[in-house]
C-alpha positions as CSV (number, residue, x, y, z in Angstrom):
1,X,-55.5,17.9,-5.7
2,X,-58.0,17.6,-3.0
3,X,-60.7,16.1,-5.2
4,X,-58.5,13.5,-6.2
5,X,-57.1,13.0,-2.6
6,X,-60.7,12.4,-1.8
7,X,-61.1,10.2,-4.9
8,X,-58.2,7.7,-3.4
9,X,-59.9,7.9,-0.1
10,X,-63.1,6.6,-1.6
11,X,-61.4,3.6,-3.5
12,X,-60.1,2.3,-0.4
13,X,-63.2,2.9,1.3
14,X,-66.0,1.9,-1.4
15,X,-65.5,-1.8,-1.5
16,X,-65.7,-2.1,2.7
17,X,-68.9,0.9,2.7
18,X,-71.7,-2.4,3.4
19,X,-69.2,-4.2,5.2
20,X,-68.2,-2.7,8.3
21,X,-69.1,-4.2,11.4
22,X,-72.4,-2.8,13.5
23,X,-71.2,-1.7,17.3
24,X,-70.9,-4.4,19.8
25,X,-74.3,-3.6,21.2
26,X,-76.3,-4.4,18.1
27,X,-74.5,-7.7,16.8
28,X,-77.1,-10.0,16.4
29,X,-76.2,-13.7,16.6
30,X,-76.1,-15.5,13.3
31,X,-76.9,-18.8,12.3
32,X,-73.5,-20.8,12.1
33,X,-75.1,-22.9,9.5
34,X,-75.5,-19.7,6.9
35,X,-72.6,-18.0,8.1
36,X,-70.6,-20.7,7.2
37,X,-71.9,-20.5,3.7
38,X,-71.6,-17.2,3.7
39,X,-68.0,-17.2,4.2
40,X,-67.9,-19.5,1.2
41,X,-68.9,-17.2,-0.4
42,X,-66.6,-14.0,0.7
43,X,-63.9,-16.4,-0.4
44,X,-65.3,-15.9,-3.7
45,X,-65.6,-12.3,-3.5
46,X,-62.9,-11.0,-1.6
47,X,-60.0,-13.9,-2.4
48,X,-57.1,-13.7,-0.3
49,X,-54.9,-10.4,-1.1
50,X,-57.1,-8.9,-3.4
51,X,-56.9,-5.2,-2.0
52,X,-53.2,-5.3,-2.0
53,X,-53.3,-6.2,-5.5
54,X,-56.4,-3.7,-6.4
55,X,-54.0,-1.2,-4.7
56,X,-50.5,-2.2,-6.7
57,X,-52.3,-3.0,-10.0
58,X,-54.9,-0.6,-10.7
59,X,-54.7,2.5,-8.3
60,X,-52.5,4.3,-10.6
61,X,-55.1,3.5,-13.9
62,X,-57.7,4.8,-11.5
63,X,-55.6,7.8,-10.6
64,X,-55.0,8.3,-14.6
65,X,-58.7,8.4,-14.9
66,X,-59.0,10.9,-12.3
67,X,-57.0,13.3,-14.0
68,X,-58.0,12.9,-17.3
69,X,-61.1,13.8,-15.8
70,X,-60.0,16.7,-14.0
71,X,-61.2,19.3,-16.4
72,X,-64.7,18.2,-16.1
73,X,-64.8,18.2,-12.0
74,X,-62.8,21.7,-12.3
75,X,-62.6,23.5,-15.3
76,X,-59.1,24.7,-16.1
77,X,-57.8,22.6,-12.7
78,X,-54.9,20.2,-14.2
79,X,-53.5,23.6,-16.1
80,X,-54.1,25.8,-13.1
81,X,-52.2,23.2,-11.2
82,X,-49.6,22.7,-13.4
83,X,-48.9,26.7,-13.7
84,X,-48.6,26.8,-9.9
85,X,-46.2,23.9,-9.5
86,X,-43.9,23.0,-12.4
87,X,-43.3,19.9,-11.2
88,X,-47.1,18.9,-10.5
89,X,-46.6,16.1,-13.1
90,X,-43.8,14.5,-11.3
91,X,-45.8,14.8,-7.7
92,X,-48.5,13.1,-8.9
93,X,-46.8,10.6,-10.7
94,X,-45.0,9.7,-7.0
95,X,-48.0,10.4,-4.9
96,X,-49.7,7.8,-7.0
97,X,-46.9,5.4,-6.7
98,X,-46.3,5.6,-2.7
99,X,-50.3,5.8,-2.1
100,X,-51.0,2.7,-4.1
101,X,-48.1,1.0,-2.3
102,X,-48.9,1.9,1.2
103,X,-53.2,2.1,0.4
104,X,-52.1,-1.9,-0.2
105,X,-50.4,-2.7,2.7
106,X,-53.0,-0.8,4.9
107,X,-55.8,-2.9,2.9
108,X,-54.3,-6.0,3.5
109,X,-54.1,-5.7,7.0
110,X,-57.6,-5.0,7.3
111,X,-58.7,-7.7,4.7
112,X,-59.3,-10.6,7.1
113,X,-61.9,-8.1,9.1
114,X,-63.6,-7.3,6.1
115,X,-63.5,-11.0,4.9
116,X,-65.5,-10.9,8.5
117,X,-67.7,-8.4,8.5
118,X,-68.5,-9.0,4.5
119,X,-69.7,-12.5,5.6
120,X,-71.9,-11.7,8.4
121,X,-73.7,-9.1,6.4
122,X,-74.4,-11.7,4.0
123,X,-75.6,-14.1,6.5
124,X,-78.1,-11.8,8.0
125,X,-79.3,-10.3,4.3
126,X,-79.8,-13.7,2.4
127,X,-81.0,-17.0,3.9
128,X,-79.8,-20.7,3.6
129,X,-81.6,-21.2,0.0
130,X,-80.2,-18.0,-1.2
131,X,-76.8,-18.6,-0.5
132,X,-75.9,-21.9,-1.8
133,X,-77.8,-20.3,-4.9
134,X,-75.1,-18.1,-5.0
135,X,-72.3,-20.7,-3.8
136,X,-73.6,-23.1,-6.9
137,X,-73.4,-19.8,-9.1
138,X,-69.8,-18.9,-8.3
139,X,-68.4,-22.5,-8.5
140,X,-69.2,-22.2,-12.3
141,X,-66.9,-20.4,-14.5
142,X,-68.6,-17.2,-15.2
143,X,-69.1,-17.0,-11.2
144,X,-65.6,-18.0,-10.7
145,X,-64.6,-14.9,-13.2
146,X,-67.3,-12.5,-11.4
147,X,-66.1,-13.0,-8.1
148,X,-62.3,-12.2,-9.0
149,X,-63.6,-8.9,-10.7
150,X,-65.6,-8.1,-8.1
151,X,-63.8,-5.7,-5.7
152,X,-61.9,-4.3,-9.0
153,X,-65.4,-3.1,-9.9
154,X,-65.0,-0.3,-7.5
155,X,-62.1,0.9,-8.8
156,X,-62.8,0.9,-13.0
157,X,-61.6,3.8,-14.4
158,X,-64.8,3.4,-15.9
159,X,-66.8,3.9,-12.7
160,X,-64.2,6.1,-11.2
161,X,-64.6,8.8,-14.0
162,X,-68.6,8.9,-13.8
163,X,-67.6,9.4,-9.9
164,X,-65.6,12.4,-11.0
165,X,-68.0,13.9,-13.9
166,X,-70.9,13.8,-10.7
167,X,-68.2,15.9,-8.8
168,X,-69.4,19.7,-10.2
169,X,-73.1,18.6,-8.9
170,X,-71.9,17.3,-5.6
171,X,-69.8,20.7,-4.6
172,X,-72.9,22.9,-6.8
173,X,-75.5,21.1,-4.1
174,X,-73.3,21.3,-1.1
175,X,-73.8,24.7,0.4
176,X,-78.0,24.2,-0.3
177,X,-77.5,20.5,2.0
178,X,-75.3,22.2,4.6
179,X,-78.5,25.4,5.0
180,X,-80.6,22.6,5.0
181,X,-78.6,20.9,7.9
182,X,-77.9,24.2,10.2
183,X,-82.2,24.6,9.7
184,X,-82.7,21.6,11.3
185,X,-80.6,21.5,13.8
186,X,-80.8,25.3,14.5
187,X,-82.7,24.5,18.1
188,X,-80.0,22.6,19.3
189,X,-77.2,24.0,21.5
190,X,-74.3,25.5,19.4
191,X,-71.0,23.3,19.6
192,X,-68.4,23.7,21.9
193,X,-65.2,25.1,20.7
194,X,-62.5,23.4,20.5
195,X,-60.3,23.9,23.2
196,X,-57.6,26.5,22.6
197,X,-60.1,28.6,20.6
198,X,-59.9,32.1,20.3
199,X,-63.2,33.7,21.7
């Protein structure tokens, strides 16, 4: 349940990863000129009300992907979960329902800031030639049909279930990462305990 949990997290946040905005204190200022083509091309990419339908339409495929891949993140998982909870079927079937409902509204309301921060990123990576390159690319049809598929991309069940088959190497390599971490930053000053904290 947790892996998938996480799984939903990461739909929401893959297609925003590149495009969230640096702090205040290291916005640079951007040419208007290429931002304004930029934002011709977000328009493209991320069309008005796109997560809200990436969330309705294909959240519940992705979440059927998940769980048809269960068994290869953790062996015996979906029939260990169904033994413990008879109704695990049912659950999920709601949990997909409600998340995909409310993961859409909470995207949409953050899709104008992403529109944002996806079009600065692109003014500051690619300059003026570069961009109308890709503005002349996506007024033809087959950029017309790659930009509506674009955000969608994230959320193949396709892509999703590779995601999920890498799952058994991401939790084998974890504990090795996390020595690896408390080696280097064993000179620093342990953390504070929360407050409340038994001693």
């Amino acid at each position: 349940m947790k892996a998938l949990i996480l799984a939903a997290s990461l739909l929401g946040a893959t297609p925003a990863l590149a495009q969230t905005p640096a702090a205040p204190a290291a916005v640079q200022p951007i040419d208007p000129a290429r931002l304004a083509l930029a934002e011709k091309s977000v328009a493209v990419l991320v069309p008005q009300g796109v997560y809200m339908r990436l969330m309705r339409q294909q959240f519940p495929a992705m979440m059927d992907a998940m769980l048809a891949n269960m068994e290869t993140a953790v062996p015996g998982g979906r029939a260990k979960a169904r033994a413990a909870d008879p109704a695990f079927d049912e659950r999920m079937r709601i949990m997909t329902r409600v998340m995909g409902e409310e993961l859409g509204q909470l995207m949409g309301r953050m899709e104008p800031s992403l529109r944002t921060g996806m079009a600065r990123a692109l003014a500051k990576r690619f300059d003026a030639r570069q961009l109308n390159d890709l503005n002349a690319f996506f007024a033809t049809p087959s950029g017309q049909a790659f930009g509506e598929q674009f955000i969608s991309l994230f959320a193949d069940p396709e892509i999703m279930g590779e995601m999920m088959k890498a799952m058994p190497m991401m939790l084998q390599e974890m504990p090795g990462i996390m020595k690896k971490v408390e080696a280097a930053t064993a000179h620093l000053p342990k953390p504070p305990k929360p407050k409340g904290e038994n001693e």
